[in-house]
TORKOL-4160 file (C-alpha; in steps of 0.2 Angstrom, whole numbers, padded with zeros to 4 digits, m for minus):
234
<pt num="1" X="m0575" Y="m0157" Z="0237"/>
<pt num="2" X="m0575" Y="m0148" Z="0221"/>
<pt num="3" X="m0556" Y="m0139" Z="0216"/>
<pt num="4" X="m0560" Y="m0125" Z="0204"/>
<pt num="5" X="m0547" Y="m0121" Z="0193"/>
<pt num="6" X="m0546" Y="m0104" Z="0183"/>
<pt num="7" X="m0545" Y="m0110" Z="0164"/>
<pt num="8" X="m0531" Y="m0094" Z="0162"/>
<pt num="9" X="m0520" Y="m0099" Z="0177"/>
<pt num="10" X="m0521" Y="m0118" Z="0170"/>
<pt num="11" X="m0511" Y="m0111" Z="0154"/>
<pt num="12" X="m0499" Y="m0101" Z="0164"/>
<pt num="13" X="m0494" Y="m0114" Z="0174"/>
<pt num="14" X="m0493" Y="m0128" Z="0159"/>
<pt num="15" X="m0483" Y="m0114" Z="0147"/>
<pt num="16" X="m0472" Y="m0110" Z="0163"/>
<pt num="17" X="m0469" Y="m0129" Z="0163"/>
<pt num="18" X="m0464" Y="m0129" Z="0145"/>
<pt num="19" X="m0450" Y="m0115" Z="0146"/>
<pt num="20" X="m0442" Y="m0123" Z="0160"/>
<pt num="21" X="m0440" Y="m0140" Z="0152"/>
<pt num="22" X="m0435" Y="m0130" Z="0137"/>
<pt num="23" X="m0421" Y="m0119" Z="0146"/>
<pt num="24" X="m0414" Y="m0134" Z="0157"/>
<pt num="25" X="m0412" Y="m0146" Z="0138"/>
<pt num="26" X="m0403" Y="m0131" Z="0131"/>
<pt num="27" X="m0390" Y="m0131" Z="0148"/>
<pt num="28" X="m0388" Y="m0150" Z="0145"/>
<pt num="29" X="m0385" Y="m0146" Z="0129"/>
<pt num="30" X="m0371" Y="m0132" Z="0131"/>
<pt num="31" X="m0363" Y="m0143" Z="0145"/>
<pt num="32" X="m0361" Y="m0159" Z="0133"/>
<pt num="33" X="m0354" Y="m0149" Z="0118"/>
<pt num="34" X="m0341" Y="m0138" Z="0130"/>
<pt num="35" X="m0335" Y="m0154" Z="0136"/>
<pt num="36" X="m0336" Y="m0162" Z="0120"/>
<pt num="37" X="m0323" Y="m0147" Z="0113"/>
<pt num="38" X="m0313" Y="m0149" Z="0129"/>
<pt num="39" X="m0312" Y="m0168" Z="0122"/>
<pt num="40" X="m0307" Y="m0162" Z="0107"/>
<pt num="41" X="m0296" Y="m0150" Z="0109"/>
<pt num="42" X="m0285" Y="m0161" Z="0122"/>
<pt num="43" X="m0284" Y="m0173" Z="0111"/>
<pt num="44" X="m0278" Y="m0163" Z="0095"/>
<pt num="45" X="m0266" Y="m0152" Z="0107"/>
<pt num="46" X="m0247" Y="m0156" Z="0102"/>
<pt num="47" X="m0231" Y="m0150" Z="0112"/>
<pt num="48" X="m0228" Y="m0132" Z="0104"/>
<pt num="49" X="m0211" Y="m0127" Z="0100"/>
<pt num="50" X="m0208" Y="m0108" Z="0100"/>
<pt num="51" X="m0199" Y="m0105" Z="0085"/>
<pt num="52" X="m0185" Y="m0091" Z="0084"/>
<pt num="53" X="m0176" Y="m0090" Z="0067"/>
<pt num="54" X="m0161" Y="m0084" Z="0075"/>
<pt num="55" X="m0159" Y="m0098" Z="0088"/>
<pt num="56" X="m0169" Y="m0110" Z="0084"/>
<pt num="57" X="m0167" Y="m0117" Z="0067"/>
<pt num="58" X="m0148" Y="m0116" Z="0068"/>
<pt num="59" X="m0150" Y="m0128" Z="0082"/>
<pt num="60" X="m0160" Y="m0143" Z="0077"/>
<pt num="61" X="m0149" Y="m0155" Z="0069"/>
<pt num="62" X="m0148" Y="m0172" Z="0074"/>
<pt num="63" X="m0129" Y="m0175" Z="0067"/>
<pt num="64" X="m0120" Y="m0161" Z="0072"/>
<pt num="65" X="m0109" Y="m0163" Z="0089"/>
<pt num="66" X="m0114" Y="m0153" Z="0104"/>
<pt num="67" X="m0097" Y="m0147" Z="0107"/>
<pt num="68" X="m0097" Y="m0140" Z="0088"/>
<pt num="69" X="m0115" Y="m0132" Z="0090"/>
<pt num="70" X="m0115" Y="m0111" Z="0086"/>
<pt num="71" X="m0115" Y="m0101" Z="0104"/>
<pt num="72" X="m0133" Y="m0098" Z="0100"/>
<pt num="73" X="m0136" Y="m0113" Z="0106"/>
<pt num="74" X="m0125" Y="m0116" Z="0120"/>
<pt num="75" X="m0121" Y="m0107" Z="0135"/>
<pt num="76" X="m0106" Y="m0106" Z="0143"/>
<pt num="77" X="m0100" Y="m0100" Z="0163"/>
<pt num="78" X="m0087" Y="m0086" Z="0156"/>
<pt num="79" X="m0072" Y="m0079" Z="0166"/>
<pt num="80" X="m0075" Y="m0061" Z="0168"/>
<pt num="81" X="m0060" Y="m0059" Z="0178"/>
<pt num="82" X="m0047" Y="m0068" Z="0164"/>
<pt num="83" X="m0034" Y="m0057" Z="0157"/>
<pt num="84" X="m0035" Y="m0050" Z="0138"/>
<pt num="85" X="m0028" Y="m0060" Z="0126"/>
<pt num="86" X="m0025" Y="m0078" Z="0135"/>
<pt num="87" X="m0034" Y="m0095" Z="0131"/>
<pt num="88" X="m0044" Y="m0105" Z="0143"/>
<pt num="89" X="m0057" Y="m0116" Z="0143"/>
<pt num="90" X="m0075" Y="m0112" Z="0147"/>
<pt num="91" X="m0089" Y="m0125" Z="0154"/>
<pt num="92" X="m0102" Y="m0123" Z="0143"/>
<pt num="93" X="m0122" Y="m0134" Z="0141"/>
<pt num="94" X="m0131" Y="m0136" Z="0126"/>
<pt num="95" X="m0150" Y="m0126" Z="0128"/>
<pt num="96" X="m0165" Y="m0134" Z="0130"/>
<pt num="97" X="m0171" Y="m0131" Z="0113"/>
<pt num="98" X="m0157" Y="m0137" Z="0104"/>
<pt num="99" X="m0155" Y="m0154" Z="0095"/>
<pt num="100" X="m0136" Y="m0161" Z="0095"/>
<pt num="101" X="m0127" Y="m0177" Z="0094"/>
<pt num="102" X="m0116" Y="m0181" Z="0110"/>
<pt num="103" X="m0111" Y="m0174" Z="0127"/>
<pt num="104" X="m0123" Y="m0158" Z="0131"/>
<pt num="105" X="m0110" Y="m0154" Z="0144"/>
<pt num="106" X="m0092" Y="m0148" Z="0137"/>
<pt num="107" X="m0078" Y="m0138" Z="0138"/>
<pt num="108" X="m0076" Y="m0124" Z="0124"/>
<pt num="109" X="m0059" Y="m0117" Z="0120"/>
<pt num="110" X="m0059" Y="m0097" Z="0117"/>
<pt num="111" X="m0047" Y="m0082" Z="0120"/>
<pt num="112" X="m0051" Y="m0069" Z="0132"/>
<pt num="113" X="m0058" Y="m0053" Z="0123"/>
<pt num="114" X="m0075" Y="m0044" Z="0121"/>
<pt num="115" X="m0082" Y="m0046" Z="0105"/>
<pt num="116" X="m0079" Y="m0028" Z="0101"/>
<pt num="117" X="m0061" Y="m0032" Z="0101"/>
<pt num="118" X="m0062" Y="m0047" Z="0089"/>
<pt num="119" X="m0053" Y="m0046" Z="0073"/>
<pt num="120" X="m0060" Y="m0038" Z="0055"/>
<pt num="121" X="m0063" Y="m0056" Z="0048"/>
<pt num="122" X="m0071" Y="m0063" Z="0064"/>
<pt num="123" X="m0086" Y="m0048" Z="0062"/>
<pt num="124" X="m0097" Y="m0044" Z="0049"/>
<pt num="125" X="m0103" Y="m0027" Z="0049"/>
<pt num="126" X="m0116" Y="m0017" Z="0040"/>
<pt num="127" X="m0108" Y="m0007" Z="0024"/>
<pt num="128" X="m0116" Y="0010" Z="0020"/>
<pt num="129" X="m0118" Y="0016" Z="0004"/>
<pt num="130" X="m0124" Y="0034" Z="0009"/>
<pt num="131" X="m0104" Y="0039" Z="0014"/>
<pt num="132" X="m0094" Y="0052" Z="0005"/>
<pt num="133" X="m0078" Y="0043" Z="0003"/>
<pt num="134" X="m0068" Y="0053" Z="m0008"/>
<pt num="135" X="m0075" Y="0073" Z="m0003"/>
<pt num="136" X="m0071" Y="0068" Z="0016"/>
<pt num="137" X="m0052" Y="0061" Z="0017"/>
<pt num="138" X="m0053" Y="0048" Z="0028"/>
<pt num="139" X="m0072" Y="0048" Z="0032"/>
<pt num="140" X="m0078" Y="0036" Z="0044"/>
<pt num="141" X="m0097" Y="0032" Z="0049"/>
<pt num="142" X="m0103" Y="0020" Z="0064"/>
<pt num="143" X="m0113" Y="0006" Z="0061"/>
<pt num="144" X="m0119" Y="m0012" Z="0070"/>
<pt num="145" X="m0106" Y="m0026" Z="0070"/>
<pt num="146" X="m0110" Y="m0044" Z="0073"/>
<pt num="147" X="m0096" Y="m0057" Z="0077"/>
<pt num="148" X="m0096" Y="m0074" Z="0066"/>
<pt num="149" X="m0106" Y="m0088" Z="0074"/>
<pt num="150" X="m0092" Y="m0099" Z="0078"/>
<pt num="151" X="m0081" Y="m0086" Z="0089"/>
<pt num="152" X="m0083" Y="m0087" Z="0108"/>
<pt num="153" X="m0081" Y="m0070" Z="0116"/>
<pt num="154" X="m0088" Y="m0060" Z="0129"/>
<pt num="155" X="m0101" Y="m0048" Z="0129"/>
<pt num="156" X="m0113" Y="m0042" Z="0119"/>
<pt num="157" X="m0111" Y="m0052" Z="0099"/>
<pt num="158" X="m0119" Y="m0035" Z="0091"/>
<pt num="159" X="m0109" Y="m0019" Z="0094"/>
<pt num="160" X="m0106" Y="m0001" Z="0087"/>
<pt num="161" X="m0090" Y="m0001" Z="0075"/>
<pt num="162" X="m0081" Y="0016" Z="0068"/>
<pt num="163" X="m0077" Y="0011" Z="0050"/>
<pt num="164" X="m0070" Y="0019" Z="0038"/>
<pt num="165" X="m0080" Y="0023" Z="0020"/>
<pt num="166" X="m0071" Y="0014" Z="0007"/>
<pt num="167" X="m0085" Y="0009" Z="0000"/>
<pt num="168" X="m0084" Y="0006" Z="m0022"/>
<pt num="169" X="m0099" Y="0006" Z="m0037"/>
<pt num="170" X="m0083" Y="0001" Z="m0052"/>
<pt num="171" X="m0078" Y="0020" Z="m0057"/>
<pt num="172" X="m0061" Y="0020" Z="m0064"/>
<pt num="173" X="m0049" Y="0031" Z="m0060"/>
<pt num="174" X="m0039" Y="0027" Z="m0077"/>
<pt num="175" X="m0055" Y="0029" Z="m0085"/>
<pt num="176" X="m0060" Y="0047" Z="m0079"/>
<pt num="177" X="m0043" Y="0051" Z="m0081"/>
<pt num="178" X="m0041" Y="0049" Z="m0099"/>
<pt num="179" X="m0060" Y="0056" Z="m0101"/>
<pt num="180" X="m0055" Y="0074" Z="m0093"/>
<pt num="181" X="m0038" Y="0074" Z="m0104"/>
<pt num="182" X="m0045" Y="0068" Z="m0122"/>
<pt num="183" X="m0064" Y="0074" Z="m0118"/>
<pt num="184" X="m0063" Y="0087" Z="m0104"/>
<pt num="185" X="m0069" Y="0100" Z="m0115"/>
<pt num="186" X="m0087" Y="0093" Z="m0117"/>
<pt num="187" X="m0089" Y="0090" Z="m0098"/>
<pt num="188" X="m0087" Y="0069" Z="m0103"/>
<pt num="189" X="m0077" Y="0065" Z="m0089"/>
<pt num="190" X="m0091" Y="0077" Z="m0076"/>
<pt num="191" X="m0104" Y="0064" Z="m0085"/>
<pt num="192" X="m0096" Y="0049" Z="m0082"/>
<pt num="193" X="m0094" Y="0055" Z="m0064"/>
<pt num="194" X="m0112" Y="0057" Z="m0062"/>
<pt num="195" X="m0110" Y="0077" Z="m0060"/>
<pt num="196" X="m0122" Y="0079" Z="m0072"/>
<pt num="197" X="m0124" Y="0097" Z="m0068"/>
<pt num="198" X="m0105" Y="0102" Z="m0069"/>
<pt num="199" X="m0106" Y="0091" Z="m0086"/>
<pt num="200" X="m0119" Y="0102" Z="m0094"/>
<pt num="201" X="m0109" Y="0116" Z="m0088"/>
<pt num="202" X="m0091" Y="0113" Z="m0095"/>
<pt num="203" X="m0102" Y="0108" Z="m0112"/>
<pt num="204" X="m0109" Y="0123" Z="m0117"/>
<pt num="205" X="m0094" Y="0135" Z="m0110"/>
<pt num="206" X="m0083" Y="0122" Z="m0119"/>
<pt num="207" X="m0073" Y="0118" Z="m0104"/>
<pt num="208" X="m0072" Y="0135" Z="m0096"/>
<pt num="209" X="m0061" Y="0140" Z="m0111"/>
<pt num="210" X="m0049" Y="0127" Z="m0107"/>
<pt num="211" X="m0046" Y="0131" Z="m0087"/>
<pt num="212" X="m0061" Y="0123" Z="m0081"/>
<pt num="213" X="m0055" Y="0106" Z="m0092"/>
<pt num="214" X="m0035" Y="0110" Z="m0084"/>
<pt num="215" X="m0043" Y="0113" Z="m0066"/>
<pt num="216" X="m0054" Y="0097" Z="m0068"/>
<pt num="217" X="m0038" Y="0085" Z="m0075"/>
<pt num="218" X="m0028" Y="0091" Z="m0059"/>
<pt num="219" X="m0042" Y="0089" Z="m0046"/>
<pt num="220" X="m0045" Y="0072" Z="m0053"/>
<pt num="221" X="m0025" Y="0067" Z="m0055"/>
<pt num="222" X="m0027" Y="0072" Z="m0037"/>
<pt num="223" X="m0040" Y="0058" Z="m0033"/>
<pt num="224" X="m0048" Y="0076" Z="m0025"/>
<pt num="225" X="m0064" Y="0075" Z="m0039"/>
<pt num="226" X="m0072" Y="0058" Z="m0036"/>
<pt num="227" X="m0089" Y="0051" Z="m0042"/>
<pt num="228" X="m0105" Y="0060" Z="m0035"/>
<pt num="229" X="m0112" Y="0047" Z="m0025"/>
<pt num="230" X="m0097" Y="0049" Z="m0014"/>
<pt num="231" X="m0090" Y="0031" Z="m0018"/>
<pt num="232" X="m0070" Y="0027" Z="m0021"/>
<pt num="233" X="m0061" Y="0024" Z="m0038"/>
<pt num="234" X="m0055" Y="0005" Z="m0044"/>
């Protein structure tokens, strides 16, 4: 018998062939450069340390003692229940992250206080230069307070402190003195103040006639006229 075969559907068949072998070589090929970057990227993978500036670094050194490491590195089993003022010792473990020399169990020695009620030189706090110190008499402002790294205390290390603006940028108070007493008259003690505008003021009047230059010696005498940027005399 005799098979005739269509010339058209031969070449269908034979180009259907051919994208077949085509799509399963590119499949192979996917599948052996997927594993091939699997391969690779194992193989370059190192253990990754998540870094923290304010924990981390502090804590990576191989020659300090674990019982001398900052409390950012340690944590410690606190008596919540102690009463204010006494010492006691805590049970404290070195974190995970931390790198230290010795024992990573310890006992800490510390008073019993909230860090809000440290000491003035066991905080540093952030000064503001934006407070009138001399308009306002005894003007406070509140700003964040953070206790020194070697003091154990309870609570949170950052708190909200009322200080007082005492804050200075090197005005004399001899030196504005002498300026409203010899000078007044031109306004040389306003500029030297920063009151520019008072300055120009007492200049062209010539000191108010003399009272303006009387009032300003007594206010300033006083310690009642002080620089315009609100700071406080030398």
């Amino acid at each position: 018998h005799c098979v005739h075969i269509n010339i058209r559907t031969a070449a269908f068949i034979l180009l259907a062939q051919l994208i077949q072998h085509s799509e399963m070589s590119d499949n192979r090929m996917d599948i052996t450069t997927k594993d091939q970057n699997t391969k690779n990227s194992t193989n370059s993978e190192e253990p990754v340390r998540v870094m923290n500036s304010d924990k981390i670094i502090p804590c990576t050194s191989n020659s300090t003692l674990c019982k001398e490491l900052i409390p950012n590195c340690i944590t410690c089993n606190f008596n919540m229940s102690c009463v204010y003022g006494e010492e006691l010792n805590v049970s404290c473990n070195v974190e995970r992250y931390a790198e230290c020399k010795g024992e990573r169990r310890f006992d800490r020695n510390m008073i019993c206080r909230y860090c809000y009620q440290t000491e003035p030189w066991e905080h540093t706090c952030d000064l503001k230069a934006d407070c009138h110190s001399v308009s306002i008499v005894n003007s406070i402002y509140q700003t964040n307070c953070t206790v020194h790294p070697d003091i154990l205390c309870l609570g949170r290390r950052t708190f909200n402190k009322n200080i007082r603006c005492n804050w200075t940028r090197g005005y004399r108070w001899s030196t504005a003195m002498a300026l409203s007493i010899t000078l007044g008259g031109f306004g040389a003690d306003r500029f030297y103040l920063g009151h520019w505008q008072e300055g120009i003021g007492k200049l062209f009047s010539f000191g108010g006639l003399g009272v303006w230059t009387l009032i300003d010696v007594i206010l300033i005498s006083l310690h009642y006229l002080g620089p315009a940027d609100g700071s406080l005399y030398i």
